[in-house]
N, C-alpha and C positions, 0 to 999 in steps of 0.2 A: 882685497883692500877696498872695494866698493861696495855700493848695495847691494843685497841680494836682488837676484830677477825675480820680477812677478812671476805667475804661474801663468802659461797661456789661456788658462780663461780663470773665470771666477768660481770659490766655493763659496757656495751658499749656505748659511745653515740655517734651518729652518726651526722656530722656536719652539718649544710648547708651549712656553709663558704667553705666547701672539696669538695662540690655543686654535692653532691648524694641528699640529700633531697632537695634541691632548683629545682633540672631538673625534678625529678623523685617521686617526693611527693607532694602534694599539700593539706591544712585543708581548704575548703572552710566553707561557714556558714551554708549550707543546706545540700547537698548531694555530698561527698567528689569524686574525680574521682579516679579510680585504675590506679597504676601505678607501674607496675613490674622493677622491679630493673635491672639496667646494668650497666658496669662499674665497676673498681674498688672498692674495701671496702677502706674506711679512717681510721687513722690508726688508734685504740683501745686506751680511755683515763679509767685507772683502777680508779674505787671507790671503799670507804670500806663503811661499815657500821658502825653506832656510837656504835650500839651492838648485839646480835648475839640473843637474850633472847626472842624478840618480837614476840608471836603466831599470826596466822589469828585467827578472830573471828570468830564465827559458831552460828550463830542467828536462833531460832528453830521456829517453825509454829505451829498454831493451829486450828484446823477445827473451824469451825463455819455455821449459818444459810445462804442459797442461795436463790436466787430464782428459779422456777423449769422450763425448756424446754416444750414447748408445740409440740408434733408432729406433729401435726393436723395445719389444716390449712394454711395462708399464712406464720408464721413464725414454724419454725424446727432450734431452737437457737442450736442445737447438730451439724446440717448440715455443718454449718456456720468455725467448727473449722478446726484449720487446712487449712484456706482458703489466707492463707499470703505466700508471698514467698519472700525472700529479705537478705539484713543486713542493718546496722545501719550503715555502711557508705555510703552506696545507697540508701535508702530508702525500705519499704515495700511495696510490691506492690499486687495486686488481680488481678483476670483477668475477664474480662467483655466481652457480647458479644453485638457488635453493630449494627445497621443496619437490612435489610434485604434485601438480605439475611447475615446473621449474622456473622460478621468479628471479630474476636479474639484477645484482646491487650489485653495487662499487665497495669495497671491504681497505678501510684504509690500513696498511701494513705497520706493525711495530712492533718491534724488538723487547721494547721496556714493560711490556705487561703479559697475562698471560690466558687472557679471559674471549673468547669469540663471543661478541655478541652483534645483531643489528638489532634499527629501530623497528618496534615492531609495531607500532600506533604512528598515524600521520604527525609530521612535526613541520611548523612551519618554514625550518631551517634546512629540511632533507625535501628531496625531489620523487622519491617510491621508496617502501619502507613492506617490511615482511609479514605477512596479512597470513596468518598461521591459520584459519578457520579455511584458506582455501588447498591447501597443503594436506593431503590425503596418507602421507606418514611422518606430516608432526605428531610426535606424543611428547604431551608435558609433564614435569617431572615434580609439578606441585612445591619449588623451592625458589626463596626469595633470594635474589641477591642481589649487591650495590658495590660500586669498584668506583673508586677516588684516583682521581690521575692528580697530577703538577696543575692543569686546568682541569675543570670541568669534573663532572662526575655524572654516573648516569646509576638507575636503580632498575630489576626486570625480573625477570621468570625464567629459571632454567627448563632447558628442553632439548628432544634429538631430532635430527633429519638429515635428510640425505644432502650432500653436495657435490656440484661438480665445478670444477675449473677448466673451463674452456680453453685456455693455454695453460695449461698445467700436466699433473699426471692424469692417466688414461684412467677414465672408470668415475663409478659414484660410492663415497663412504658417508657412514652414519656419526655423525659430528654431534659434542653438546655443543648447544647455541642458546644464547642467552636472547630474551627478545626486551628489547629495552622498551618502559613503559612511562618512563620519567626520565628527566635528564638536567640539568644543570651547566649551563656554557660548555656545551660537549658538541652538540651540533651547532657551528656558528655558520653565519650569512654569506653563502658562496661559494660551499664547500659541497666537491662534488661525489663524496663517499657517503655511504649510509648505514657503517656498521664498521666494527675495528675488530682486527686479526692477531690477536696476542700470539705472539712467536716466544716470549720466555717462558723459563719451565716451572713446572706446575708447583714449586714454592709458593708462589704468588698469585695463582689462583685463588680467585672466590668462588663460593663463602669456603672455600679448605682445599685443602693440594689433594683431594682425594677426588676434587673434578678432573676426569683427564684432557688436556689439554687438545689443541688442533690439530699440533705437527705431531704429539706421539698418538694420535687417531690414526694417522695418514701412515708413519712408521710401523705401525703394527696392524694393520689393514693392509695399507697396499706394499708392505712388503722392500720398503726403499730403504735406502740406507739414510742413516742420523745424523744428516747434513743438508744444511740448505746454505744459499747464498744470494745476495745484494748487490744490485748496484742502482742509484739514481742517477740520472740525468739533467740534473741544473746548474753545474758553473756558470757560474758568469751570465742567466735568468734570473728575466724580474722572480722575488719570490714570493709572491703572490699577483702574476701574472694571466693567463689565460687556462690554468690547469693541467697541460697536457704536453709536458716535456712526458717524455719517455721514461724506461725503467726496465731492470727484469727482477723478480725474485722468481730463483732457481730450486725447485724440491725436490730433496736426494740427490743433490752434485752440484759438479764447480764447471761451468760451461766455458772452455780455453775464448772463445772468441769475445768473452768480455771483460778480459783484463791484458797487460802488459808485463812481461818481467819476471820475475819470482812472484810467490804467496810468502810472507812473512809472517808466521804465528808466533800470540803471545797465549800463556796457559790462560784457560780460566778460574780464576780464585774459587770463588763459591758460584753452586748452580742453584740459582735465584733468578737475577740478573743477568744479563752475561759480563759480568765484575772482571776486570782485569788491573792490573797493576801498572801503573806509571812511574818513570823513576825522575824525568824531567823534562822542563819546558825551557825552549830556548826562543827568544826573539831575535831575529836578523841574526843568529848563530851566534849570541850570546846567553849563557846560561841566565835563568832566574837567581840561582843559588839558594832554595829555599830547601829544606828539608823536605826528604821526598816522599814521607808522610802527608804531608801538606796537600799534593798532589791524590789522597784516595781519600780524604776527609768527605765523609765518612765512608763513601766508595767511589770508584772507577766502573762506569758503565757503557758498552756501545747499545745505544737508543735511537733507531733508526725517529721513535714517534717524537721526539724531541727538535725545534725547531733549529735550535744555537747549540753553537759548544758552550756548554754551560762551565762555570769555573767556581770553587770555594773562594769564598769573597779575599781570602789573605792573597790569592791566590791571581784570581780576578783584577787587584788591584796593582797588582806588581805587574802585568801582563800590561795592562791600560800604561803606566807609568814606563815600563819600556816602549813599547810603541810609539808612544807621546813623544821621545826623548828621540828615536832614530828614525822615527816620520821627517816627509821636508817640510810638515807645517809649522810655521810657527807658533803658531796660536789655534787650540781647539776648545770649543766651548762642552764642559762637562757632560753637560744633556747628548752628547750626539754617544760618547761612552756607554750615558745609562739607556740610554734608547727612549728619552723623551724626545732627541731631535734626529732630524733627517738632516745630512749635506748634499748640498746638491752642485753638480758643473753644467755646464754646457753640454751637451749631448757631443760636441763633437770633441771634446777632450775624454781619457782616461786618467781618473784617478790613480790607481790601481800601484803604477812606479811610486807614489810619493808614500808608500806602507811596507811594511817588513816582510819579512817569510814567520811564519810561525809553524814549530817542530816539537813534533812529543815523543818522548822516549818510551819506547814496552819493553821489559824485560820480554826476552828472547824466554823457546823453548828450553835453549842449553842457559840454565841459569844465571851462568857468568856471561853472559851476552847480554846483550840490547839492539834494537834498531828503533829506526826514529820514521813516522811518517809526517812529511809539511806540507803544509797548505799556504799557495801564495796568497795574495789580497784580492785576488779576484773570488777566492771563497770568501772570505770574512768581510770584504767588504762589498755588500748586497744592493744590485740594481733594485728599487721597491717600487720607486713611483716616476711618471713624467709628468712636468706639468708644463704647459703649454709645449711650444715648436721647438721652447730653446735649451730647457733646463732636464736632467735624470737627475734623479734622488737617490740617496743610497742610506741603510744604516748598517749598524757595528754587529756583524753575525756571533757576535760574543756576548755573553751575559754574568751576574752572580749567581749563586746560588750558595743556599743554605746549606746541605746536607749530602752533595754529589758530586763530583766529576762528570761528567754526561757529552762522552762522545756521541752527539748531536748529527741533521744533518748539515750544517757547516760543514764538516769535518769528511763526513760520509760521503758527500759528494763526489768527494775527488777520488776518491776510493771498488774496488771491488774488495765486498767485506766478505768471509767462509765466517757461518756457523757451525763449527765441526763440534757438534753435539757428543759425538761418539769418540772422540779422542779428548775432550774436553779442551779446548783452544779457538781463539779466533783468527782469524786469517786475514792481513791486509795486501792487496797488489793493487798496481797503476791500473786507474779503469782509463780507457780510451776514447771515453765521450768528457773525461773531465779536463777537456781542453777550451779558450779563449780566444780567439783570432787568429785558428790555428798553432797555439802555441799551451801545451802542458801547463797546466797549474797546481799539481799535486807532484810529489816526491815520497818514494820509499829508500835510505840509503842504511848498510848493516854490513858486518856486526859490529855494535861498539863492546869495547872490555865494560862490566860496572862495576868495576874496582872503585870507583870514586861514589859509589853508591852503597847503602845500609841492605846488609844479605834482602831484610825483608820491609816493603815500607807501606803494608795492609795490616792496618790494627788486629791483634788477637781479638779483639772483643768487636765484635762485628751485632747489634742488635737489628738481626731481620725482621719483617714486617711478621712472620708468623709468632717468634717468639717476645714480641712485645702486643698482641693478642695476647698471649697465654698471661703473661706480666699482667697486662690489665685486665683480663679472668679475673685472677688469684686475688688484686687488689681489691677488687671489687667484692668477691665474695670476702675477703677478710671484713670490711665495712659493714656487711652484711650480717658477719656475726656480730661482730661488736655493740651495732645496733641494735639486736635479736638482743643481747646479754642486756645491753639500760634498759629496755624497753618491760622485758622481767625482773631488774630490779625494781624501775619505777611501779609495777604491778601488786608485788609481793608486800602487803602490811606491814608497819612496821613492828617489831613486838614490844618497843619501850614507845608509849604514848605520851606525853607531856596533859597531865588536866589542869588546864585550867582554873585558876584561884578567882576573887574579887581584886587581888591587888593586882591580874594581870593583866592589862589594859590593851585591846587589840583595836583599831581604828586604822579609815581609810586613810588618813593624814601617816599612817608608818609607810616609809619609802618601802622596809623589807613586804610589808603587804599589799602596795599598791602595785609594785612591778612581777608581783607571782602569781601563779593558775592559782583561782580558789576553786 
């Protein structure tokens, strides 16, 4: 019957239009660049809360069956932990030794592509970079190739050499490695990897899936089985922070000590990607209710390289608009949605209660099932920046997108992810560092019936990245002829000539003569 209470301290949102977040911030789609603040603050716009009632949730864990590490031999899955260093606004990265004699980068990890390569010429943006002239079994393979991400692109020269991983499996394998000799918004300012680990399968290799990829080097080399697995470390971390939360990626096994609970897998649609299928998304455990095709427009991907959970803009918006509506704010200005603005509290408050749970649904292995994994606000909504004594900044770890689903790492965070190559399916359990002041921020609960769900809701007509190369082959050669055939028409005489009379009057004053080749 009275006013609502303020909130105990102030949100701030910080403007782009004031053009502190336009100079000094940036969301790109992959790996965000850091950017320390100057300049003035704009000036504070006060929000309330709709009410003051609303707890964080605290979602509890339960042990369950693992699989067990083996010491012995080429894999030591214990080794292996602990072997990431990075944040979710950068990317995660490992460190590799290449060559011989044996040079030291930081290799940043993703899932979404499927191309190894590092820098191999100095670049302003990288800190050591792969100098193949002093590497005594580099051989180059004399072939160009150029790989386009969501950001950045980089251009290089295929080649092989040995490598090793210092936390990883035992021994050294002969790898293609791309050495990047150009690059485009690929290496940005602060970033502290110098080369990227494509984990997808060789569909999506450049220049053609006839490159073999990194991890089926290492599977048919050293002999492991065709599975790896994830986990990062930054809940609830600035995400472009100081670089060096933690990580493991696991090669050839599921290491019991870095998850909680079950493994929960969903198949994989097509090996491209690792493409999985979504059937829905709930906010604060209400349905979207949108068609759950909607949901893999035009796919469903987990992308470890990917910064946000990206979303298909119909999709995206519905997501924003619930939120908006079961948040306790009352008022939120657009920009903080699209990631033009930061909001900001006091440092001694948490935002975190006044946001929903957010929950996605994957058909299950046994087809008529689903389980659903959630991520509280302490993923989605991202410590970024502080400014001065009194204020943290946060933005919306959600994004649009054009052409994807992109289990991001928003999402990944909270998660131990299985690559299980070899059964074809991805695997989600409670990771155990994805917790917040002591308290869980991620949830796996199953199985749901998908009775209320379409058998299948991944388009038949799936156009992959190789088969629209071929598409734009073909077109281009048809152009090709077509021009080829005027080009011999224009050539060939004609055999009826028109002569010229006295009455025929040709002058440069004729439109048809002034506008044609003489």
């Amino acid at each position: 019957m009275g006013t609502p209470l303020a909130a105990p301290g102030l949100l701030l949102l910080l403007a782009g239009t004031a053009g502190l977040c336009r100079a000094f911030f940036s969301l790109p789609l992959r790996v965000s660049r850091p950017a320390p603040p100057t300049g003035s603050l704009p000036t504070p716009v006060v929000l309330r809360p709709a009410s003051s009632s609303r707890q964080p949730e605290s979602p509890g864990g339960a042990d369950g069956l693992a699989l067990a590490s083996d010491p012995g031999g080429t894999l030591n899955l214990l080794a292996m932990v602990e072997n990431l260093q990075g944040d979710s606004g950068r990317g995660y990265y490992l460190e590799m030794l290449i060559g011989t004699p044996p040079q030291a980068l930081n290799i940043l990890v993703d899932t979404g592509s499927s191309n190894f390569a590092v820098a191999g010429v100095p670049d302003p943006d990288v800190t050591s970079y792969f100098n193949t002239k002093l590497s005594s079994t580099y051989k180059s393979q004399g072939i160009d190739v150029t790989v386009k991400y969501s950001q950045g692109s980089w251009t290089g020269v295929l080649g092989t050499d040995v490598i090793t991983i210092p936390k990883g499996i035992y021994g050294s394998y002969t790898i293609n490695i791309a050495t990047i000799l150009e690059s485009e918004n690929f290496f940005l300012p602060g970033v502290k990897w110098h080369g990227i680990l494509g984990l997808a399968y060789d569909a999506l290799a450049k220049p053609s899936s006839s490159v073999e990829t990194f991890f089926d080097s290492l599977v048919r080399q050293a002999k492991i089985p065709n599975i790896f697995s994830l986990q990062m470390c930054g809940a609830g971390l600035p995400v472009s922070g100081s670089g060096t939360n933690g990580g493991s990626l696991v090669l050839g096994g599921i290491e019991p000590s870095l998850y909680k609970g079950d493994i929960w897998y969903t198949p994989i649609k097509e090996e491209w990607y690792y493409q999985v299928e979504i059937l829905k998304l709930e906010v604060g455990g209400q349905n979207l209710e949108l068609d759950c095709r909607e949901y893999n427009a035009d796919k469903a991907i987990v992308d470890s390289g990917t910064t946000l959970l990206r979303l298909p803009q119909k999709v995206f918006s519905a997501v924003v608009q619930a939120i908006a509506r079961t948040s306790l704010i009352q008022e939120f200005s657009s920009g903080f949605w699209t990631g033009s603005q930061l909001a900001c509290w006091d440092k001694t408050e948490r935002p975190w209660s006044l946001f929903p749970k957010l929950s996605i649904y994957l058909r299950d292995e046994n087809s008529s099932r689903s389980f659903r994994i959630s991520i509280l606000p302490q993923l989605y909504i991202q410590p970024i920046l502080g400014i001065g004594e009194t204020l943290q900044c946060y933005r919306f770890g959600i994004s649009s997108s054009t052409n994807a689903l992109v289990i991001g790492a928003t999402v990944m965070e909270g998660f131990y992810v299985i690559f299980d190559r070899a059964q074809r399916r991805v695997g989600f359990a409670v990771s155990p560092c994805a917790e917040v002041d002591g308290s869980p921020v991620s949830e796996i609960e199953g199985p749901f019936t998908t009775a209320d769900v379409a058998s299948n809701c991944v388009s038949n007509v799936s156009f992959h990245e190789p088969v629209l190369w071929i598409a734009s082959y073909a077109l281009m050669s048809l152009c090709g002829i077509i021009l080829l055939i005027l080009i011999i028409l224009l050539l060939i005489p004609p055999r009826c000539q028109h002569r010229y009379t006295d009455n025929d009057v040709v002058n440069d004053e004729s439109s048809l003569v002034r506008h044609r080749w003489k």
